[in-house]
N, C-alpha and C positions, 0 to 999 in steps of 0.2 A: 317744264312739262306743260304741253299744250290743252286746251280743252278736247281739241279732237282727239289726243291720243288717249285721253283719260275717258271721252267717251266709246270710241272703239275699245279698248279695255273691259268696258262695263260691259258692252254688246258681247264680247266673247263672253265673258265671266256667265253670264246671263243664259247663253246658249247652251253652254259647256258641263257648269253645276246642277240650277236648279230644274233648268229645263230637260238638261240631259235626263238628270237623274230619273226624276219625272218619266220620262219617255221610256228610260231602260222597267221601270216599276208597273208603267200600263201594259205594256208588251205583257209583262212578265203576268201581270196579273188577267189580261184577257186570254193568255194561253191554260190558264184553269180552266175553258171552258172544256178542252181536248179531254179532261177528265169529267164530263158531265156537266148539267145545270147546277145540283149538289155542291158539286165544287168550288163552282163562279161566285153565287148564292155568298158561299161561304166566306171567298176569300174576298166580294163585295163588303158582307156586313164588319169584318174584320175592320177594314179600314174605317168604315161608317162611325165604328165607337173609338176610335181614334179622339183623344182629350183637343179641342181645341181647333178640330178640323176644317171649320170655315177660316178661321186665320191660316192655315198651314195654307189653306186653295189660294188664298190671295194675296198671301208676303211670296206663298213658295210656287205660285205657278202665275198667277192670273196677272203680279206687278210685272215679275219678270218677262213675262209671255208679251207684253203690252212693251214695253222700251226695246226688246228684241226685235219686236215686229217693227215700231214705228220707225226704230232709228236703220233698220234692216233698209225698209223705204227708202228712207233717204240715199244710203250707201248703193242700194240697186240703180236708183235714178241717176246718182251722178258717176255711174259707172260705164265702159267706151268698151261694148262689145266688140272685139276684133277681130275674131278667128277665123274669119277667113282670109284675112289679110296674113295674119300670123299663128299659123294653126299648130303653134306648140302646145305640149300635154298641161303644161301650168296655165295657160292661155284660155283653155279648153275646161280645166277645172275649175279658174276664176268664174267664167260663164256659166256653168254647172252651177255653181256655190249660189249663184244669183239667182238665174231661172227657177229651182230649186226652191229658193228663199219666199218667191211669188205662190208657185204652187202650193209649199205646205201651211203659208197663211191660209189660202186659200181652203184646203182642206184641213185645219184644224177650225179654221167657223163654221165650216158644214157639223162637224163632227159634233161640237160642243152645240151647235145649237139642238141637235137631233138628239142627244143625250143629254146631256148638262142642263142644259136651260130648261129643257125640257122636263126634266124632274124637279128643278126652282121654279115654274111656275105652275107644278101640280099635275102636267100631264102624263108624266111619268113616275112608275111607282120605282123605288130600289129591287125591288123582289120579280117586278118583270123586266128587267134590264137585259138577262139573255135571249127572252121569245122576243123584246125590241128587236137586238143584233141579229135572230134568225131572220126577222120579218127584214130589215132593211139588206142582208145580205141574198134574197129570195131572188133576186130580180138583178138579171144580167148586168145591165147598166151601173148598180149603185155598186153591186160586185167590183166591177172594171172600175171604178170609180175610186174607190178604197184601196184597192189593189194597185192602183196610181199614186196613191196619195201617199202609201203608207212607203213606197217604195221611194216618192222622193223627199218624205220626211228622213229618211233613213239616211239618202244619200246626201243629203243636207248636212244632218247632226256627223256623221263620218266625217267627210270632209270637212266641217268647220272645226271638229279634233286636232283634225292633222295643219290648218292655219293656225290654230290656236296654239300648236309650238314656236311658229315664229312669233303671235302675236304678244304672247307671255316670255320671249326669248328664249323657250326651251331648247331648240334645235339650232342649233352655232354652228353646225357641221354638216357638211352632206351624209355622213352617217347617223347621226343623230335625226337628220330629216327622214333619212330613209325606213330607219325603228320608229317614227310615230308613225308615219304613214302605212307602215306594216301592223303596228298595233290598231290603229284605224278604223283599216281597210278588214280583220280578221271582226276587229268587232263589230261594225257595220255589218258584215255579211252575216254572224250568227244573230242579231237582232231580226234581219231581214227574212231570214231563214224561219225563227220565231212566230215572226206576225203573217206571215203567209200563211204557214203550216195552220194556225188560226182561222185565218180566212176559208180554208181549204174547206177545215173541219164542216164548217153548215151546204158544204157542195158534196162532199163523200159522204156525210154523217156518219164516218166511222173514225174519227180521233185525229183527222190531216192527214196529209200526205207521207210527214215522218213519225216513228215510233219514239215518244217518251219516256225516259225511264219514271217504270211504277205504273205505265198507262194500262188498265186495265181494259181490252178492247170486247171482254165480254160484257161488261157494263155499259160503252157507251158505245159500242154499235147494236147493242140489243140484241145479242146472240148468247 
């Protein structure tokens, strides 16, 4: 067993678990806003008293998030874009997986710095956390911004799913390649479906673009 392959191992593992998870649980939990400030409030402070939750941020996202990224680096740089030379669909997703990989570092230091940091070093309170999100989703630009970001974190994490079958030897088979990539690609898009619908909400102010179940639209369109 080589070190490179024990470190790509770790780099999926990384991606896959705690980052994943992570990802699937912000989604999930910024989609409370579709329900009201009330909501978010709530399902902010929920986690807030969570036993132990400065170590959960940085065994469970900020270690992992950090060797994902760095070693991601590496893997991007010594990578041999080809597709135009060889414009097959794997060809074309390897390059996705990559480009991708740039982008959503990218857009998760914007994000954590405008949030996160921002409530560690005082300038942001937990209780205004969603007129924050109103005010930085206000303005065109940061909209289409987020709206970029979220959509190629999405396609990032998708996709590194569906490597992570070969890379953990899951899929032995062209049918076994073909159920991850279907399981993937269905979850990918309900995610992506999620964080928009979110995004949407502070442009329609009436709950996003899709109906939730339980969403009460006489409550949070104000009618």
């Amino acid at each position: 067993m080589t070190r490179a392959f024990v470190l790509r191992r770790l780099h999926s593992l990384a991606g896959v678990l705690p980052l994943g998870f992570f990802l699937v649980e912000h989604l999930w939990t910024n989609a409370t806003m579709l329900y009201g400030q009330e909501a978010f409030d709530g399902a902010v402070a929920r986690i807030h008293r969570l036993p132990g939750l400065a170590w959960l941020e940085l065994l469970g996202i900020f270690v992992p998030l950090g060797y994902h990224a760095i070693y991601g680096i590496f893997i991007a740089r010594k990578a041999k874009l080809n597709v135009g030379s060889y414009p097959y669909l794997g060809n074309w997703l390897f390059a996705i997986q990559r480009v991708t990989g740039v982008l959503t570092l990218l857009f998760v230091l914007l994000h954590l710095w405008q949030f996160h940091i921002a409530r560690v070093r005082g300038a942001l309170e937990v209780s205004a956390l969603y007129s924050a999100v109103e005010r930085t989703l206000s303005t065109p630009g940061m909209f289409a911004l987020y709206l970029a970001g979220i959509t190629a974190t999405i396609v990032h994490f998708a996709n590194g799913l569906r490597t992570a079958g070969d890379t953990w030897g899951l899929a032995r088979s062209a049918r076994s390649r073909r159920v991850i990539a279907g399981l993937a690609l269905a979850l990918g898009v309900g995610m992506w479906v999620v964080g928009v619908n979110t995004l949407y909400h502070f442009v329609l102010r009436c709950g996003g673009v899709l109906p939730l179940p339980g969403l009460n639209r006489s409550v949070v369109c104000g009618s």
